[in-house]
Backbone as JSON, one array per atom type, in Angstrom:
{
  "sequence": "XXXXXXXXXXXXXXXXXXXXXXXXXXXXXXXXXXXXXXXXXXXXXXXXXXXXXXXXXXXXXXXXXXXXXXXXXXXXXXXXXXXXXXXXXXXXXXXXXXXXXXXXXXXXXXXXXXXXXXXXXXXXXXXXXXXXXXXXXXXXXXXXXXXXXXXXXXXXXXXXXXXXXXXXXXXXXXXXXXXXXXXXXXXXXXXXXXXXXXXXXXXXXXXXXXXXXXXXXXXXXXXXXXXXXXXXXXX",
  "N": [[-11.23, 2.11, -16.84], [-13.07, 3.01, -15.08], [-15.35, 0.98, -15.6], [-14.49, -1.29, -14.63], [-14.02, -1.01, -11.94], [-16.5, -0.88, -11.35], [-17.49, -3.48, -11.99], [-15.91, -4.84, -10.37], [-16.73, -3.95, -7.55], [-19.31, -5.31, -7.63], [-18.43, -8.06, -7.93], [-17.88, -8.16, -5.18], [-20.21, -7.73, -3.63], [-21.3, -4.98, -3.65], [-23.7, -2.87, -2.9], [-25.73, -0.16, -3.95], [-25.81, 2.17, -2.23], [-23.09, 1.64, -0.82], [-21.31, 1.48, -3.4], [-21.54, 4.05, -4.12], [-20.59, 5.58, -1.8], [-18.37, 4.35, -1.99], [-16.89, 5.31, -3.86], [-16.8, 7.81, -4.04], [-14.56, 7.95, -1.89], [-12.44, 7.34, -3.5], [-12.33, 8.89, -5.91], [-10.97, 11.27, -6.24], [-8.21, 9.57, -5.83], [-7.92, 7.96, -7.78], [-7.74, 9.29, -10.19], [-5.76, 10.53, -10.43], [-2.82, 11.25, -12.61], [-0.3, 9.51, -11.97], [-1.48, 7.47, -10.5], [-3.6, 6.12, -12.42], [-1.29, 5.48, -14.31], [-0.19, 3.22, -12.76], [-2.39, 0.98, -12.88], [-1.97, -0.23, -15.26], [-1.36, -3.01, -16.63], [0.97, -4.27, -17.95], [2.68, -2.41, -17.6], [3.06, -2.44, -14.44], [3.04, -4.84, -12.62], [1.45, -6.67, -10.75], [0.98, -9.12, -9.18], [1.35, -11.85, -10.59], [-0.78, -11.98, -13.3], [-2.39, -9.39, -12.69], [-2.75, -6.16, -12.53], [-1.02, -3.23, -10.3], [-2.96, -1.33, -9.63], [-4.67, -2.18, -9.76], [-4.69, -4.7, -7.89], [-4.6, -2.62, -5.38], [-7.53, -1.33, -5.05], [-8.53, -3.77, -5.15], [-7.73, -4.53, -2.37], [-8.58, -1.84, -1.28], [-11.2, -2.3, -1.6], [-12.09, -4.57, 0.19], [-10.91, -4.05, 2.87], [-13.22, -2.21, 2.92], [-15.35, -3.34, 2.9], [-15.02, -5.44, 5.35], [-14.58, -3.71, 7.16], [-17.73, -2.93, 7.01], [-19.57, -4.86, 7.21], [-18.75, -5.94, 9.97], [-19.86, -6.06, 13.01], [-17.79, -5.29, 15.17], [-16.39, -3.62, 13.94], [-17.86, -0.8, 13.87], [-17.07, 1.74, 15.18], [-14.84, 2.35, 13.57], [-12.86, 4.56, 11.45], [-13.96, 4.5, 8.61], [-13.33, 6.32, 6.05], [-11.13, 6.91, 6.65], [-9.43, 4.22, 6.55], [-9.99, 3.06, 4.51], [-8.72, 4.85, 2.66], [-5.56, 4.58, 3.31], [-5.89, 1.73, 2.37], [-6.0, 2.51, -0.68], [-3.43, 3.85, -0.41], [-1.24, 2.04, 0.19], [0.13, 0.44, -1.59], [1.85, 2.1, -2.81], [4.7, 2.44, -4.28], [7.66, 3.31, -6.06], [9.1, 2.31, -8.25], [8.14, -1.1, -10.87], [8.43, -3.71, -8.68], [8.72, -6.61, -10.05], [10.6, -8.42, -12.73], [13.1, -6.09, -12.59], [16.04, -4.19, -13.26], [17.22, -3.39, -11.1], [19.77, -3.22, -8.68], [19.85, -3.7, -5.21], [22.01, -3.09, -2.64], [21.86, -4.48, -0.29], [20.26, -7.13, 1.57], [18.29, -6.34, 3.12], [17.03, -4.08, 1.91], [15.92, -4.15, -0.46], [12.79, -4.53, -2.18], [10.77, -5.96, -0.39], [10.97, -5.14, 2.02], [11.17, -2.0, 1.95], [9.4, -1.06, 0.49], [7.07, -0.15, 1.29], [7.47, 2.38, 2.66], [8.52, 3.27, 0.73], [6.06, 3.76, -0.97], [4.76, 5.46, 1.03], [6.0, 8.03, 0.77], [5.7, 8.79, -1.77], [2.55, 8.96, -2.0], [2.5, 11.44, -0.23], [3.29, 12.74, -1.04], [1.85, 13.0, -3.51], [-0.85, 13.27, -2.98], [-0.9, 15.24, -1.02], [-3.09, 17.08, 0.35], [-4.69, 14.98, 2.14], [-2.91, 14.82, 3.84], [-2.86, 16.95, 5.84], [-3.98, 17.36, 8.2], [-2.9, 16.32, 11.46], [-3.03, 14.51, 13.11], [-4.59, 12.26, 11.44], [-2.43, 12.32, 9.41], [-0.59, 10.85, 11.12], [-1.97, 8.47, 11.63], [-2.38, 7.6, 8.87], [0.05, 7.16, 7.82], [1.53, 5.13, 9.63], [-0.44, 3.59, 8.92], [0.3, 2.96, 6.26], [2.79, 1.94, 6.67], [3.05, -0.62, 7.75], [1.77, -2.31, 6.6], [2.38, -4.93, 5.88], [2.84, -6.49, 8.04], [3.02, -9.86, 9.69], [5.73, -9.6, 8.4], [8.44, -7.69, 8.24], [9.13, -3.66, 8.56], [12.02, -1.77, 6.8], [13.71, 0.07, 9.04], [13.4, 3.71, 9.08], [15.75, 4.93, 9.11], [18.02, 7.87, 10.3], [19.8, 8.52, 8.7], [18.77, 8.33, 5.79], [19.69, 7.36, 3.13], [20.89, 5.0, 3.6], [18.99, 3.31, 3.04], [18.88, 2.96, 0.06], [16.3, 3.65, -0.94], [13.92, 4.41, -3.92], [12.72, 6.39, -4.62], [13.8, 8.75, -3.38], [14.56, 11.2, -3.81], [12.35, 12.85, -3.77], [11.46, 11.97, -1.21], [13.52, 13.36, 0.52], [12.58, 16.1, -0.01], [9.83, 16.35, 1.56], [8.54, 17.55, 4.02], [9.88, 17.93, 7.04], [7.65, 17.27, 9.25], [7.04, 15.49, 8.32], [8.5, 13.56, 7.67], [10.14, 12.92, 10.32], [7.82, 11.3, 11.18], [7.61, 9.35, 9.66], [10.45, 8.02, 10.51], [9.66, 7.78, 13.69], [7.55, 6.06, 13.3], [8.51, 3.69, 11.84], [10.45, 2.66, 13.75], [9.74, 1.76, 16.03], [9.45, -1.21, 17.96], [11.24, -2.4, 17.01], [13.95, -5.11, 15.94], [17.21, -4.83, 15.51], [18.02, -3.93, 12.5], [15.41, -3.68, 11.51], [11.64, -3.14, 11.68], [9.35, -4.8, 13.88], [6.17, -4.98, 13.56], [3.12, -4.23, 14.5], [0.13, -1.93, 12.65], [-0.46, 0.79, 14.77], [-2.93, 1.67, 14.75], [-6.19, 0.79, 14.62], [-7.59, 0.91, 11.68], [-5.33, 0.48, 10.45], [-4.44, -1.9, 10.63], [-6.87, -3.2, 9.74], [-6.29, -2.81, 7.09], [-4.07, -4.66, 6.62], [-5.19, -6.84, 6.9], [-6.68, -7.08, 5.25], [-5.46, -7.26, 2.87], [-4.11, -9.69, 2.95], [-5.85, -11.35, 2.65], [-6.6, -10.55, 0.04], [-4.16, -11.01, -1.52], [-3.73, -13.81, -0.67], [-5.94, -15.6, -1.7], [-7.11, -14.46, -3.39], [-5.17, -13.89, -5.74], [-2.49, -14.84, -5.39], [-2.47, -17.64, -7.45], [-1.5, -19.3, -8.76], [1.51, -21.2, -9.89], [3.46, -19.81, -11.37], [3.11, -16.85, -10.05], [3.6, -17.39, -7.56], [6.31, -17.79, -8.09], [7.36, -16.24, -8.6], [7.38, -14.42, -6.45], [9.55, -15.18, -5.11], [11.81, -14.91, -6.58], [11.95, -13.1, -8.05], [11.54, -12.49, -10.61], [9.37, -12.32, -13.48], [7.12, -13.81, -16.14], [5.51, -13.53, -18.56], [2.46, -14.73, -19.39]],
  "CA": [[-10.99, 1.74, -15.45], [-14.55, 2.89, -13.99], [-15.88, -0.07, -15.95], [-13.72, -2.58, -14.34], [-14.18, -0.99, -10.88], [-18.26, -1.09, -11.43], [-17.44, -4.99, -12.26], [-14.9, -5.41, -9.23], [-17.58, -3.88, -6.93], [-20.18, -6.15, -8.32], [-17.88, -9.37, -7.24], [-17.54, -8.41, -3.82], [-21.59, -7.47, -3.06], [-21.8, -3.89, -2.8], [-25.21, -2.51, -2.99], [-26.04, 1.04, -4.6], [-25.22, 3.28, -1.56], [-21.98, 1.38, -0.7], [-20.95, 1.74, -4.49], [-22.14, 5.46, -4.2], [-19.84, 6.18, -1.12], [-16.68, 4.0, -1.98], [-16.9, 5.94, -5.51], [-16.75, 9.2, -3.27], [-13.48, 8.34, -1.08], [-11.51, 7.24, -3.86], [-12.11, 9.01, -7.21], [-9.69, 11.9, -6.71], [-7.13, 9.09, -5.53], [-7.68, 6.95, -8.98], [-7.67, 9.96, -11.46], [-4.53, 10.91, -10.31], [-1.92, 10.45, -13.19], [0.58, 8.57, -11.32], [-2.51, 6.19, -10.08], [-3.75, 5.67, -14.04], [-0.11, 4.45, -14.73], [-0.03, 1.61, -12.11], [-3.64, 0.15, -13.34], [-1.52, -0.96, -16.55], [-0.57, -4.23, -15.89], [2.28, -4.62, -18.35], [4.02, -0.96, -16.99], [2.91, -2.38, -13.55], [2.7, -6.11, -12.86], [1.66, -6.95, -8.95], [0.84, -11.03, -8.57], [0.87, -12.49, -11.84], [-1.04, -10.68, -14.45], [-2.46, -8.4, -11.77], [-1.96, -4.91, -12.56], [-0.74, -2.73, -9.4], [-3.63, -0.66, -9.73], [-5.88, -3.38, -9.71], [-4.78, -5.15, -6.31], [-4.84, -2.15, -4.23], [-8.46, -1.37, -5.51], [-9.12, -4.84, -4.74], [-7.24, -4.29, -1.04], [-9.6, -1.11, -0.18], [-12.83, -2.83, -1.37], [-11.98, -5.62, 1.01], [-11.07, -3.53, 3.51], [-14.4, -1.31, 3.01], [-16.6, -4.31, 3.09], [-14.36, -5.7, 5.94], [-15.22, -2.58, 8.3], [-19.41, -2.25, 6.7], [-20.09, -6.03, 7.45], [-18.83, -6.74, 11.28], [-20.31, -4.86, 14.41], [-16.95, -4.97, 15.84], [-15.84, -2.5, 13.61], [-18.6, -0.02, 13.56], [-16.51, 3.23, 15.14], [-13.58, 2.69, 12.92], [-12.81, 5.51, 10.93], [-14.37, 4.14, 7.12], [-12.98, 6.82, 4.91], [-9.46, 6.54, 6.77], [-8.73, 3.07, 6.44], [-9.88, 3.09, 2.7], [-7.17, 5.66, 1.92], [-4.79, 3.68, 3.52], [-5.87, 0.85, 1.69], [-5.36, 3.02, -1.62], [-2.09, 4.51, -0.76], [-0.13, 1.04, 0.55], [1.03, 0.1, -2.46], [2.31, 3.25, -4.31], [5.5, 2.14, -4.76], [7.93, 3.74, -7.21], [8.93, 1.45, -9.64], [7.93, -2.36, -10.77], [9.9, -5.02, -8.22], [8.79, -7.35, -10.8], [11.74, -8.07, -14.01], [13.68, -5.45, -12.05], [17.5, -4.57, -13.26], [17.62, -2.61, -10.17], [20.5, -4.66, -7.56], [20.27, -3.47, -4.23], [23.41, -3.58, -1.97], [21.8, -5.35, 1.23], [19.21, -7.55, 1.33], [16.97, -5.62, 3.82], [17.13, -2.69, 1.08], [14.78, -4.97, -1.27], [10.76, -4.35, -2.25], [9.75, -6.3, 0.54], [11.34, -3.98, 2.93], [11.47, -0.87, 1.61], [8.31, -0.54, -0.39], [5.91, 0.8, 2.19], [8.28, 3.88, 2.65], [8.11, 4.48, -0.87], [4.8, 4.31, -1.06], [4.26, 6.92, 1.97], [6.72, 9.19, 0.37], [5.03, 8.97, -2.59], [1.47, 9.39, -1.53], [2.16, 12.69, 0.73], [4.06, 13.56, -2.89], [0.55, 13.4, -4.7], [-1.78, 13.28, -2.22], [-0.81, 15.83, 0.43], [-4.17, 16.94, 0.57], [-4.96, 13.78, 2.76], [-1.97, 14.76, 5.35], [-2.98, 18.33, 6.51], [-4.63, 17.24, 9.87], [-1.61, 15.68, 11.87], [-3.31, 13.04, 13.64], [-4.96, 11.52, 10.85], [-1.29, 12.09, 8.73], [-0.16, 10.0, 11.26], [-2.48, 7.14, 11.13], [-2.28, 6.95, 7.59], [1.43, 6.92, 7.42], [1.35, 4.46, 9.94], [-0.65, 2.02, 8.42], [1.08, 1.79, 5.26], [4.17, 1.41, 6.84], [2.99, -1.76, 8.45], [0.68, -3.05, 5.83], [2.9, -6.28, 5.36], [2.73, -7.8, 9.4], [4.27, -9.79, 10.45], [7.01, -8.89, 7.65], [9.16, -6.03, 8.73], [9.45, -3.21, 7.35], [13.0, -1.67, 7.07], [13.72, 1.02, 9.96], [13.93, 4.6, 8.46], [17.15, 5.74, 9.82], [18.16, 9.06, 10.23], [20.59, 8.48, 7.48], [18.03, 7.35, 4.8], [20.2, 7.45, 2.38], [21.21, 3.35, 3.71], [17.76, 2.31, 2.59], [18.33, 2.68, -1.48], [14.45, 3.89, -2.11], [14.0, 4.07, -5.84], [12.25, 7.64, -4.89], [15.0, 9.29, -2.18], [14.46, 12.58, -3.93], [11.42, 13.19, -3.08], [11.75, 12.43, 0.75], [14.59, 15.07, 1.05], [11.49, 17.35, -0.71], [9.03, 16.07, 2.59], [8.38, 18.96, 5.04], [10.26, 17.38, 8.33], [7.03, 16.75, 10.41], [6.57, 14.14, 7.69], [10.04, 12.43, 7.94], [9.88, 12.35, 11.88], [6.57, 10.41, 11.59], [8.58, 7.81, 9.39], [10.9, 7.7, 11.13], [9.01, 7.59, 14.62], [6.9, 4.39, 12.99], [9.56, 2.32, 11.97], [11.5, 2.86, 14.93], [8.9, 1.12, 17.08], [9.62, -2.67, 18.04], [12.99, -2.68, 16.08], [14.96, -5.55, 15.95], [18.57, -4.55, 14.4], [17.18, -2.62, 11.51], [14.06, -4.15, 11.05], [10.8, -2.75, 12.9], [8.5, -5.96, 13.4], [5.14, -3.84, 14.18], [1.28, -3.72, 13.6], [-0.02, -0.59, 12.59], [-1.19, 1.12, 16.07], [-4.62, 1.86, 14.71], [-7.04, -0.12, 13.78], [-7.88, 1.32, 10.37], [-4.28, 0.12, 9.84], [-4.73, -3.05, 10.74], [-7.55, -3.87, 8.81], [-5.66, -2.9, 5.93], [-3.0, -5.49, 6.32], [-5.67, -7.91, 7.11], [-7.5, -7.35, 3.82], [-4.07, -7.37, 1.88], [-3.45, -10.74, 3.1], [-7.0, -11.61, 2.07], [-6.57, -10.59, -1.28], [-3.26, -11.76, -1.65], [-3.74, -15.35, -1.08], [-7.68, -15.84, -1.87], [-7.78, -13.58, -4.88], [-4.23, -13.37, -6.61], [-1.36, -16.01, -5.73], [-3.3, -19.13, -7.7], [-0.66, -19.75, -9.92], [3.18, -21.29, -9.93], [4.39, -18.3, -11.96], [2.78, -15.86, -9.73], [4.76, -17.33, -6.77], [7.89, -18.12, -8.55], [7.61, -14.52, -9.07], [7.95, -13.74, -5.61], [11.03, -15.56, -4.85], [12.85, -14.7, -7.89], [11.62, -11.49, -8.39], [11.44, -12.5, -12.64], [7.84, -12.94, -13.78], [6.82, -14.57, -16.96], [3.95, -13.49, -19.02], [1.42, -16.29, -20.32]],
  "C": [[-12.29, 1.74, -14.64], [-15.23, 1.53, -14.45], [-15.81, -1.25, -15.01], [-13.82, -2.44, -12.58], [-15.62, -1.27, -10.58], [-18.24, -3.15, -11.08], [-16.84, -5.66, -10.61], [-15.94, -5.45, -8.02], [-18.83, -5.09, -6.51], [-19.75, -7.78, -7.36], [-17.7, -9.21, -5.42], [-18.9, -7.62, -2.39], [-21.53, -6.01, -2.52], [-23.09, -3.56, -3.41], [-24.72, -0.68, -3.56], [-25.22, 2.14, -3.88], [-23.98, 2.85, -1.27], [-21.4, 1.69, -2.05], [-20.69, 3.3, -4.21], [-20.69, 6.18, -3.03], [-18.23, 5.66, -1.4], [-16.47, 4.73, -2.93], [-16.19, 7.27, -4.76], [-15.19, 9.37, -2.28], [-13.0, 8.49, -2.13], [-11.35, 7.68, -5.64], [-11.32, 10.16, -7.06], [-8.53, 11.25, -6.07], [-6.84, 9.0, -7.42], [-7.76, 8.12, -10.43], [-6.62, 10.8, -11.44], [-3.68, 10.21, -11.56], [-1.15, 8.99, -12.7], [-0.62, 7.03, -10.91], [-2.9, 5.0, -11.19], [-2.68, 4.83, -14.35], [0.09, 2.97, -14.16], [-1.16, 1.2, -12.2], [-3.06, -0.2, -14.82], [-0.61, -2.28, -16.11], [0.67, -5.05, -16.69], [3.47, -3.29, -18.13], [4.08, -1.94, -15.63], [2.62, -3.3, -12.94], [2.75, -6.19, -11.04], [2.37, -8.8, -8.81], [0.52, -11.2, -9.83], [0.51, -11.94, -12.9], [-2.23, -10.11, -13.86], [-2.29, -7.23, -11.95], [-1.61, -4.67, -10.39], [-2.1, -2.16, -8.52], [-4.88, -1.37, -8.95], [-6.19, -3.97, -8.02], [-4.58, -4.01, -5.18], [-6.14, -1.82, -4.29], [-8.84, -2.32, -5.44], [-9.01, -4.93, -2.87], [-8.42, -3.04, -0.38], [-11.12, -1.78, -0.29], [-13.35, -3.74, -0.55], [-12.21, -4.79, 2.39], [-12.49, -2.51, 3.84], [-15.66, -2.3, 3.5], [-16.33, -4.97, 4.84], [-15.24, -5.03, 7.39], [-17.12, -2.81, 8.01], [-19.72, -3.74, 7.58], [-20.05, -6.52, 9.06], [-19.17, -5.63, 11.79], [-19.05, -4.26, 14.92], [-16.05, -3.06, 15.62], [-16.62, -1.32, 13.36], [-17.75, 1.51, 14.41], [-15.38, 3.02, 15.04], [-14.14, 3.84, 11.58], [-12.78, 5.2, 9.01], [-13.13, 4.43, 6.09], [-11.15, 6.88, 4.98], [-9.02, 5.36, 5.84], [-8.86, 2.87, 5.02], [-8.89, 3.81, 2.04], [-5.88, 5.22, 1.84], [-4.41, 2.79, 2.72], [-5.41, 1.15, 0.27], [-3.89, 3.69, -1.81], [-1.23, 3.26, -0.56], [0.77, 1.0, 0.21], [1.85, 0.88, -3.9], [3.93, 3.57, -4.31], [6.43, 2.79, -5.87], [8.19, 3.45, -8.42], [8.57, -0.45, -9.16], [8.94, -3.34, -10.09], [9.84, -6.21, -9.39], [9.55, -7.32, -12.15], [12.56, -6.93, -13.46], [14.63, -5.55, -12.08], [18.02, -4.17, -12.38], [18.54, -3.62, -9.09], [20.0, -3.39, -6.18], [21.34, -3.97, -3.15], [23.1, -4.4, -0.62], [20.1, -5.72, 0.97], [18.11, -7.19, 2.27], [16.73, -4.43, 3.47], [16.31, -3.26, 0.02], [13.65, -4.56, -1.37], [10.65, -4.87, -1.19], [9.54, -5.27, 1.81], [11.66, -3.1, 3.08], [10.05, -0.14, 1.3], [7.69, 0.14, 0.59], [6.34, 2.11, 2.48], [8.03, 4.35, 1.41], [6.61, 4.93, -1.11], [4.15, 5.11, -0.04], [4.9, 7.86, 1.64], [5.85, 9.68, -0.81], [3.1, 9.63, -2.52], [1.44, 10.84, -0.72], [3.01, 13.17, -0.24], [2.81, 13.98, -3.36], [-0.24, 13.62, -4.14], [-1.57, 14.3, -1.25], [-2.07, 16.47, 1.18], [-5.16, 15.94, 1.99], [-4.23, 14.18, 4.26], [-2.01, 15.91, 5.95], [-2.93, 17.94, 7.74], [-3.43, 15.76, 10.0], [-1.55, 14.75, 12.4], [-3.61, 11.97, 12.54], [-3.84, 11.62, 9.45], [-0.74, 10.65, 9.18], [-0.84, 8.1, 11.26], [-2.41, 6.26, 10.02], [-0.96, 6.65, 6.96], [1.78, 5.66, 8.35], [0.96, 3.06, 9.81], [0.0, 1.93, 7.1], [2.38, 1.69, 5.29], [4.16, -0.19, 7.01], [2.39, -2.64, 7.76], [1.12, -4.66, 5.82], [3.02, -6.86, 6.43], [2.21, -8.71, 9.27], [5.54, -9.55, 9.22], [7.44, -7.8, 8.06], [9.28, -5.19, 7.71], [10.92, -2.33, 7.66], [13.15, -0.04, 8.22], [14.81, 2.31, 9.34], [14.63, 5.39, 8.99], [17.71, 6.63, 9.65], [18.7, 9.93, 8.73], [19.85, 7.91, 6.49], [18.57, 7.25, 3.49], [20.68, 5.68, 2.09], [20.2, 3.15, 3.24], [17.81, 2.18, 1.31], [17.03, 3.08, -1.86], [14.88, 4.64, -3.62], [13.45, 5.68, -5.79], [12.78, 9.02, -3.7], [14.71, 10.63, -2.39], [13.42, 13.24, -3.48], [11.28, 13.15, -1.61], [12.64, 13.32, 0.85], [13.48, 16.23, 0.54], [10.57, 16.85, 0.74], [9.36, 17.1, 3.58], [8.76, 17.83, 6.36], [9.37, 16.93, 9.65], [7.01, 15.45, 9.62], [7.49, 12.84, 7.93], [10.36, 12.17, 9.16], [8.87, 11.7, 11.92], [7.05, 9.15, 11.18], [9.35, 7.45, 10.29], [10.66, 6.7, 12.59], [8.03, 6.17, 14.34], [7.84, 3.4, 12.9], [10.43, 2.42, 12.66], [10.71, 1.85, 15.81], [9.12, -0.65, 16.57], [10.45, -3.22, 17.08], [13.31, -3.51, 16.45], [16.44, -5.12, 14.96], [18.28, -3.46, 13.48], [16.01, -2.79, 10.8], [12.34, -3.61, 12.16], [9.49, -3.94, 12.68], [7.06, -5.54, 14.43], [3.92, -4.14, 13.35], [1.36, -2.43, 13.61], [-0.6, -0.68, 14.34], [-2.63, 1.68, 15.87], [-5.02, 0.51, 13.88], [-7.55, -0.14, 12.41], [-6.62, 0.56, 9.84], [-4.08, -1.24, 9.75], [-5.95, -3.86, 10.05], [-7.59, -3.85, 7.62], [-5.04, -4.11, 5.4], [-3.71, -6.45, 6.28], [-6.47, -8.53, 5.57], [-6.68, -7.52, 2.66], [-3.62, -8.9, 1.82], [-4.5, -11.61, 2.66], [-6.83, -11.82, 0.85], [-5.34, -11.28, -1.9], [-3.23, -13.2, -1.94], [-5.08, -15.98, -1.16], [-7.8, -16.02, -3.23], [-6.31, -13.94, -6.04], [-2.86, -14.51, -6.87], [-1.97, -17.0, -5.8], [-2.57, -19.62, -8.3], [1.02, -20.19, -9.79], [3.74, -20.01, -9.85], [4.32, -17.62, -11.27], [3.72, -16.15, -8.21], [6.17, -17.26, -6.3], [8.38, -16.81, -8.62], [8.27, -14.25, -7.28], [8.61, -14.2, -4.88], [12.43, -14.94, -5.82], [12.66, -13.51, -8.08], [11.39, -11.29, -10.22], [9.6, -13.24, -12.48], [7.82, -12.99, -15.17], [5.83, -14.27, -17.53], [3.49, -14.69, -19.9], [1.46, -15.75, -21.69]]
}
């Protein structure tokens, strides 16, 4: 994996000390078991033949370069928004080939996932969520990562949402599950909350997601057919 991140780096012009410091936010993210597993891209298939692993590791290097390169962003908070960018997409299981049904169609990956993957992340990571402001930023932005897509509004009763990892949020210490909550509550329609993150770190997450997304990753039929159908196809 360090190989392939050395290489990834490489494609998207970082220099020695940028290498040196992105290496530094995110190597006790990526040597996390759970992390290792979604960089296999037949356990873990994102866009095509994409691992998981791969495109969020493509999402913070964007985002890192994103923030280093414009003035605008010179007192955003670096090492935040890179975490962000590494936790987005930590998801519990593959939406892709998925026998999983869900009973309502705003209970789906599109609109669910970002919950899982903040449940999940303050599962492995809690480390990250001590300090309560910068919990909430970072739960924040990867609620929102997918604007303008909604993401589904985590209702008291979360038990309506179906997440694939439910057990673990009933295990979340209750400041954590009022911050969900309290995010996707904001600019609700019905049961949908149609919201930017409120920081900027969070926002230049989603911006670099949408970057990589359709730049770097959806080039292919299959890879779109995929995300209508939810069945993907290996070459």
């Amino acid at each position: 994996m360090i190989d392939d991140i050395i290489n990834l780096l490489d494609t998207y012009d970082f220099n020695k000390e940028e290498k040196e410091e992105f290496f530094s936010f995110i190597i006790p993210i990526i040597s996390h078991d759970e992390f290792i597993k979604r960089y296999d891209a037949l356990e873990y298939p994102h866009h095509d033949n994409i691992s998981l692993g791969y495109h969020i590791l493509s999402d913070a290097m964007v985002t890192y370069k994103l923030i280093k390169d414009k003035d605008k962003y010179m007192n955003v908070d670096l090492k935040t928004a890179v975490i962000i960018a590494m936790f987005h997409d930590l998801y519990e299981l593959p939406w892709q080939n998925s026998p999983i049904k869900k009973d309502h169609f705003t209970n789906k990956h599109g609109f669910v996932h970002p919950i899982e993957a903040v449940i999940n992340a303050i599962t492995w990571y809690p480390e990250y969520f001590e300090n309560k402001e910068i919990a909430y930023i970072i739960i924040d932005g990867i609620l929102h990562h997918m604007y303008p897509f909604p993401v589904k509004s985590a209702l008291k009763n979360i038990e309506e949402l179906e997440l694939n990892n439910i057990n673990k949020y009933k295990k979340l210490l209750p400041k954590y599950k009022d911050m969900i909550i309290k995010s996707t509550n904001r600019n609700k329609l019905f049961k949908l909350s149609i919201s930017r993150s409120s920081y900027i770190e969070g926002r230049i997450v989603s911006k670099a997601d949408k970057q990589v997304s359709i730049s770097k990753e959806l080039k292919s039929i299959n890879s779109l057919q995929s995300l209508i159908t939810g069945r993907l196809r290996y070459k």
